[in-house]
VOTI-569705 format. One line per 2 residues: number of its first residue (from 1); their letters; for each residue x, y, z of N, C-alpha, C. Coordinates in Angstrom, 1 decimal, padded with zeros to 4 digits. Each point is the difference from the previous one (the first is absolute). Layout:
// residues N
NUM	a	X Y Z X Y Z X Y Z; ... $
//
This chain:
// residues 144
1	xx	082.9 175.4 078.1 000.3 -001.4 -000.4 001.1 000.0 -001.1; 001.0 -001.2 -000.3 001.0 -000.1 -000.5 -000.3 -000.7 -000.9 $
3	xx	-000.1 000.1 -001.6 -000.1 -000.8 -000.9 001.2 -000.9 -000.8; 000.0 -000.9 000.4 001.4 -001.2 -000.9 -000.7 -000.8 -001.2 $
5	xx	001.5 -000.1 -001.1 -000.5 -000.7 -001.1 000.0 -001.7 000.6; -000.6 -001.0 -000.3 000.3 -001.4 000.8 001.5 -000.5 -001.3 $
7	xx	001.2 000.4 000.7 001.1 -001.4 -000.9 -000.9 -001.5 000.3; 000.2 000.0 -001.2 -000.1 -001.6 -000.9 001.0 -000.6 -000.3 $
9	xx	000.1 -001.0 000.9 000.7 -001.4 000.3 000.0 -000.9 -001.1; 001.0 -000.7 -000.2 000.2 -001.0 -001.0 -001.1 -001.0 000.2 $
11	xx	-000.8 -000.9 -000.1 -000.6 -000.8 000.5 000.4 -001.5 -000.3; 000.4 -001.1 000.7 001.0 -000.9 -000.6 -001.3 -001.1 -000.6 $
13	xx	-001.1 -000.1 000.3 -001.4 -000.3 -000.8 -001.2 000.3 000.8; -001.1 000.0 -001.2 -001.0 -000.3 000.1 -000.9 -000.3 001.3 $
15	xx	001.1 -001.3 000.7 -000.9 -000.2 001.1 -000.4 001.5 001.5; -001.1 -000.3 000.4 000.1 000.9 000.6 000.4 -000.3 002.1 $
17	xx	000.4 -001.0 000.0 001.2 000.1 001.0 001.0 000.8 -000.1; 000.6 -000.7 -001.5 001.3 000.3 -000.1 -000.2 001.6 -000.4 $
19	xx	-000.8 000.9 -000.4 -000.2 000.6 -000.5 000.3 001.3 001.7; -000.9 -000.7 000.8 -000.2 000.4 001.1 001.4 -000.2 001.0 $
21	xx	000.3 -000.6 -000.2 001.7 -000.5 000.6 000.7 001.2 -000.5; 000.3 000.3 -001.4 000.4 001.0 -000.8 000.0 001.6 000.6 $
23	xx	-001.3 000.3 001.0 000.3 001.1 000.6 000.1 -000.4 001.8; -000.1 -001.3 000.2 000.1 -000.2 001.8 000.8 -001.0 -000.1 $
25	xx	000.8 -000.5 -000.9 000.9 -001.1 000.0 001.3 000.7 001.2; 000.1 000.6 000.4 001.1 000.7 001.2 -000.8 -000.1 001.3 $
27	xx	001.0 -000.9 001.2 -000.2 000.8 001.3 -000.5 000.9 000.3; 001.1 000.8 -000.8 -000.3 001.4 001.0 -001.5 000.6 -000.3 $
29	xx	-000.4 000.3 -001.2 -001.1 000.5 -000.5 -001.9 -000.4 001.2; 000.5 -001.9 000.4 -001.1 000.3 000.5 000.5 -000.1 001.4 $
31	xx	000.9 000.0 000.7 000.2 000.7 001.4 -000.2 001.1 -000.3; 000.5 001.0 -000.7 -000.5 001.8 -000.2 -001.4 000.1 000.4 $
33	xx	-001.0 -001.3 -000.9 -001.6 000.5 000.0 -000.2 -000.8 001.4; 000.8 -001.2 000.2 -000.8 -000.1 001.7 000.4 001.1 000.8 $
35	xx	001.0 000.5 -000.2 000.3 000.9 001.2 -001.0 001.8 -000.2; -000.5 000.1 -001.2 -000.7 001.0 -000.3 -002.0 -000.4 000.6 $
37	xx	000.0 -001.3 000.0 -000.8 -000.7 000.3 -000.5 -000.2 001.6; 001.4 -000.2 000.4 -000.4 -000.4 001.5 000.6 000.3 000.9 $
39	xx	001.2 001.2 -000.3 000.8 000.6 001.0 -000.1 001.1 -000.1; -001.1 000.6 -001.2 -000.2 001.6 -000.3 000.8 000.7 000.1 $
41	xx	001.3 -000.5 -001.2 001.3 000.6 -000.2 -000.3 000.5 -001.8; 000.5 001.6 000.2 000.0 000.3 -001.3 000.8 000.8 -000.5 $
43	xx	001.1 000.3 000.6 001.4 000.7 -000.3 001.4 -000.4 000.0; 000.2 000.3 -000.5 001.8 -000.9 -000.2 000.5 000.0 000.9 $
45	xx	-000.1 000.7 001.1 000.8 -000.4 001.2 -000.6 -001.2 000.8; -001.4 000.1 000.2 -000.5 -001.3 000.2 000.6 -001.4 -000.4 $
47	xx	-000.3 000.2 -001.3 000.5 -001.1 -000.7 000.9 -000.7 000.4; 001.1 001.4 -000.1 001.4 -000.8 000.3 -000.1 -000.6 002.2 $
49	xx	-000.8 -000.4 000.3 000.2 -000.1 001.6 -000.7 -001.4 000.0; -000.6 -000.4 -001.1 -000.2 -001.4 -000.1 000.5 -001.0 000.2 $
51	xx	000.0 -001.2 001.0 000.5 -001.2 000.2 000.9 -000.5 -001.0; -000.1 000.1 -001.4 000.9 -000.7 -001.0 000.9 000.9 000.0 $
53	xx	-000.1 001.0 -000.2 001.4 000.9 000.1 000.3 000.0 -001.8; -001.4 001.0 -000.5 000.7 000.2 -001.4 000.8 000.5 -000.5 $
55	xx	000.9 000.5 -000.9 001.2 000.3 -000.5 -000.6 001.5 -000.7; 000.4 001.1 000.0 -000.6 001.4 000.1 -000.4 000.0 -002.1 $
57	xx	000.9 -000.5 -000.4 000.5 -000.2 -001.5 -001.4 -000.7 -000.5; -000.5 -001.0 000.8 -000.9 -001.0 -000.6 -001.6 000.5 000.7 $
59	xx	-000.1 000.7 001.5 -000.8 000.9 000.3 -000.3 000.8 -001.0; 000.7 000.9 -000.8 -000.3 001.3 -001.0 -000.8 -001.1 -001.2 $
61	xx	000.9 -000.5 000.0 -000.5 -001.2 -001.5 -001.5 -000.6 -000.1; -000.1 -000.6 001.4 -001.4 -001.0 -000.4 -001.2 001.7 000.7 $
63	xx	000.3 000.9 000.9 -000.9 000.9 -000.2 000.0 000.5 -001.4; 000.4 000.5 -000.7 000.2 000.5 -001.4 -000.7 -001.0 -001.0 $
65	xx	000.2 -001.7 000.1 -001.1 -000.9 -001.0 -001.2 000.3 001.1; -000.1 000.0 001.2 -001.8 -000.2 000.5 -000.6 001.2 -000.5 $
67	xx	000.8 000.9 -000.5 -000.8 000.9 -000.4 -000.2 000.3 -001.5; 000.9 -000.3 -000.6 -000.2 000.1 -001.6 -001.0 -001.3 000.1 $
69	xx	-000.2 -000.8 000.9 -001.0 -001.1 -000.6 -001.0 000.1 000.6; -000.1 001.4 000.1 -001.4 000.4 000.6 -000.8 -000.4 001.5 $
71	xx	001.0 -000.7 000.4 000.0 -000.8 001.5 -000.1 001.1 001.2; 001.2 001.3 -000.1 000.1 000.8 001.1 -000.6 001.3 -000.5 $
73	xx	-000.1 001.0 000.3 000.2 001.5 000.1 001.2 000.4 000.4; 000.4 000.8 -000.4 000.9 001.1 000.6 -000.5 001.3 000.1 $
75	xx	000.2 000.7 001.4 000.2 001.3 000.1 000.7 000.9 001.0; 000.1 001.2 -000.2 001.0 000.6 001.0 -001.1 000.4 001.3 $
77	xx	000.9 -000.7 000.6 -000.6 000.1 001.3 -000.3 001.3 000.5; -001.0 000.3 001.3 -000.2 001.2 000.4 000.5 000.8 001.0 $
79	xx	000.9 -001.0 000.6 001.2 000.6 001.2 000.9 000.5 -001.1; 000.5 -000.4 -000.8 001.6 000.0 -000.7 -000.3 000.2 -001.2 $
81	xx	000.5 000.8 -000.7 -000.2 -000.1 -001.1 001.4 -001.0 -000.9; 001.1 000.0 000.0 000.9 -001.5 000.1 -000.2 -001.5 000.3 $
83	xx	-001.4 000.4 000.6 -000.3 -001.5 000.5 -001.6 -000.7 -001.1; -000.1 -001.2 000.0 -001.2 -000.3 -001.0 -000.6 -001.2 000.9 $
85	xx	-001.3 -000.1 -000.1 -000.4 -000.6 000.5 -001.3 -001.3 -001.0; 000.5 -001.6 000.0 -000.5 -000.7 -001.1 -001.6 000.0 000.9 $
87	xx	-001.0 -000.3 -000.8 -001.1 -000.8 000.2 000.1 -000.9 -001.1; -000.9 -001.2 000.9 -000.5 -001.0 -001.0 -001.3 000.8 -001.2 $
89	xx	-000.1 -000.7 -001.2 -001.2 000.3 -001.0 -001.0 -001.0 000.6; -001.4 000.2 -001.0 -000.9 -001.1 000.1 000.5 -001.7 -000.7 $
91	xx	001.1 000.6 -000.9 000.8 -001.7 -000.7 001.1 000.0 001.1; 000.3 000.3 001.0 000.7 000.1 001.1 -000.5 -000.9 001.3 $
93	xx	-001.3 000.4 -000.1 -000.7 -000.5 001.3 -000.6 -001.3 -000.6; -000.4 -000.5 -001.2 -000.6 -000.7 -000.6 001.5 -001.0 000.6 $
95	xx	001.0 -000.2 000.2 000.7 -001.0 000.2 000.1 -000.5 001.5; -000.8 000.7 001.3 -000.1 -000.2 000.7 -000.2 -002.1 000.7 $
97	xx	-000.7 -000.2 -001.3 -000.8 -001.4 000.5 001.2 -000.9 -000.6; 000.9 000.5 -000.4 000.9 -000.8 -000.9 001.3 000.1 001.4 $
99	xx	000.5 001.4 000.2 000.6 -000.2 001.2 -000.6 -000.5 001.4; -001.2 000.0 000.1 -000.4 -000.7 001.2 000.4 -001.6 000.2 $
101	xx	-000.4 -000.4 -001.3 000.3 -001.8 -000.5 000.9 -000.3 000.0; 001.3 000.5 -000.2 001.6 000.0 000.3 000.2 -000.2 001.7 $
103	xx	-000.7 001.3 000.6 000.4 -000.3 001.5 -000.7 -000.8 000.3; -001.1 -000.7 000.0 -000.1 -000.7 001.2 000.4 -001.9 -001.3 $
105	xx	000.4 000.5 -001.1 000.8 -001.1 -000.2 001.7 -000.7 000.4; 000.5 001.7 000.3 001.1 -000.2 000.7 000.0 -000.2 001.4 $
107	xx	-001.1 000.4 000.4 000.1 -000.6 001.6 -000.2 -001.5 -000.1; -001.0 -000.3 -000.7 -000.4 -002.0 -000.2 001.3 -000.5 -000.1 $
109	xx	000.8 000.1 -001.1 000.9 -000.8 -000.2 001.8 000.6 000.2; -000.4 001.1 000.4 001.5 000.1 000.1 000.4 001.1 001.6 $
111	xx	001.3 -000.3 000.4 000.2 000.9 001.3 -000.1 001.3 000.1; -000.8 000.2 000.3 -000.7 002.0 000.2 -000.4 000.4 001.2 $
113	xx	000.4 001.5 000.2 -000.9 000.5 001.0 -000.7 001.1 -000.4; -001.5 -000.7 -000.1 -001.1 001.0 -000.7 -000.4 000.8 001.2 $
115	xx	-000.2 001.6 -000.1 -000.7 000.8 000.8 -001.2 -000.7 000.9; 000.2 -000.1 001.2 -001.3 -000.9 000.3 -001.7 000.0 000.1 $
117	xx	000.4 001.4 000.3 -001.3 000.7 -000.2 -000.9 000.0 -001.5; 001.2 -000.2 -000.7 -000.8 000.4 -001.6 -000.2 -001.3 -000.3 $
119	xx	000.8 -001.3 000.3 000.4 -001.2 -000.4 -001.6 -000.6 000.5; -000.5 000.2 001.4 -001.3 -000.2 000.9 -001.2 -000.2 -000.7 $
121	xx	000.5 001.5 -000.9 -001.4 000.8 -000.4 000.0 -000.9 -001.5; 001.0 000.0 -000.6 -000.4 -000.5 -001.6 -000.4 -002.0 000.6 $
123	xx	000.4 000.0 001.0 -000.4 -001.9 -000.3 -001.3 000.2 001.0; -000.8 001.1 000.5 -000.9 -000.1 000.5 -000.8 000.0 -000.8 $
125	xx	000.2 001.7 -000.9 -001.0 000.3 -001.0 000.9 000.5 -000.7; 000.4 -001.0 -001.3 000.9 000.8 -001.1 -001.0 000.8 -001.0 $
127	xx	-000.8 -000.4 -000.5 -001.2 001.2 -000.8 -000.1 001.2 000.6; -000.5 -000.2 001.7 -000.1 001.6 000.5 001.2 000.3 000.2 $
129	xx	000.8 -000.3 000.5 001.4 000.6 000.0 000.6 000.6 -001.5; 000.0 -000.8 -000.4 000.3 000.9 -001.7 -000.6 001.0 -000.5 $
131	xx	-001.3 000.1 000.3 -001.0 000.9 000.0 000.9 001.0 000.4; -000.2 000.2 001.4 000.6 000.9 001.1 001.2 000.5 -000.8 $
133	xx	001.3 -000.6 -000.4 000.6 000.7 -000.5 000.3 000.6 -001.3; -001.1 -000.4 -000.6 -000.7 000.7 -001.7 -000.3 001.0 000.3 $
135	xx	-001.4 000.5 001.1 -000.2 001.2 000.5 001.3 001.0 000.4; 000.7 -000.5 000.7 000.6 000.8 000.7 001.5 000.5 -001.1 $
137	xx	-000.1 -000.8 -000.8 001.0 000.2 -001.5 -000.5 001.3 -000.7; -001.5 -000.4 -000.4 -000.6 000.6 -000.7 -000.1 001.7 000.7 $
139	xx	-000.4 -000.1 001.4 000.2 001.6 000.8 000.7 000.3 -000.2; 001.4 -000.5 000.0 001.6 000.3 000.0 000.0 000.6 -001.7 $
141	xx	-000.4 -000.4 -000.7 000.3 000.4 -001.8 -001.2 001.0 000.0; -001.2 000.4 000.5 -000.8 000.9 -000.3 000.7 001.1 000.7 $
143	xx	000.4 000.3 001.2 000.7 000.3 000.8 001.3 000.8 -000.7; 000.6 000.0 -000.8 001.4 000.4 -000.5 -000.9 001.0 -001.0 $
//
């Protein structure tokens, strides 16, 4: 296991939105955790094959804060030693219910194409379905 110090963020106040904005105030940061979430992508090449089409400069960047903020792991993967492979933490997976609320708020009110199978399952049963992918987070981070 790979030990990091957490960099400490300016905090612009007290409140704890904003406080919380402060480390997910970026795009990219929680597309990274949905896509670590729900496309069981955890290597930089993944990454970069994502629909938004990150910019490789800002890929290195927001993996580098999810991890000083104690959000990802890093480690060298076991095919390659060149290559690293992120897991989410337990403060990683803890944001699961936060990005679930985003998607099926983006699907309500704005033009999306949500996975349909997963889209099914959270407006069938969003508790168990978040469940399901807590567990299967959590195997993935014991797992590494």
């Amino acid at each position: 296991m790979i030990f990091f110090k957490m960099k400490q963020l300016k905090q612009r106040s007290a409140c704890p939105v904003s406080s919380s904005l402060d480390i997910l105030g970026d795009k990219w940061m929680l597309l990274l955790l949905r896509d670590m979430l729900f496309a069981d992508k955890s290597t930089y090449g993944e990454f970069l094959q994502s629909a938004e089409k990150i910019a490789t400069n800002i890929l290195a960047d927001r993996l580098a804060l999810l991890e000083s903020q104690e959000l990802v792991s890093k480690e060298i993967a076991a095919d390659k030693k060149s290559k690293f492979t992120y897991r989410l933490t337990e403060k990683g997976i803890d944001l699961l219910p936060v990005v679930v609320e985003l998607m099926l708020w983006g699907t309500r009110y704005c033009p999306t194409i949500a996975e349909p199978a997963l889209l099914a399952a959270l407006i069938a049963d969003k508790d168990g379905t978040t469940a399901h992918y807590r567990r299967l987070a959590r195997e993935k981070m014991r797992a590494g």
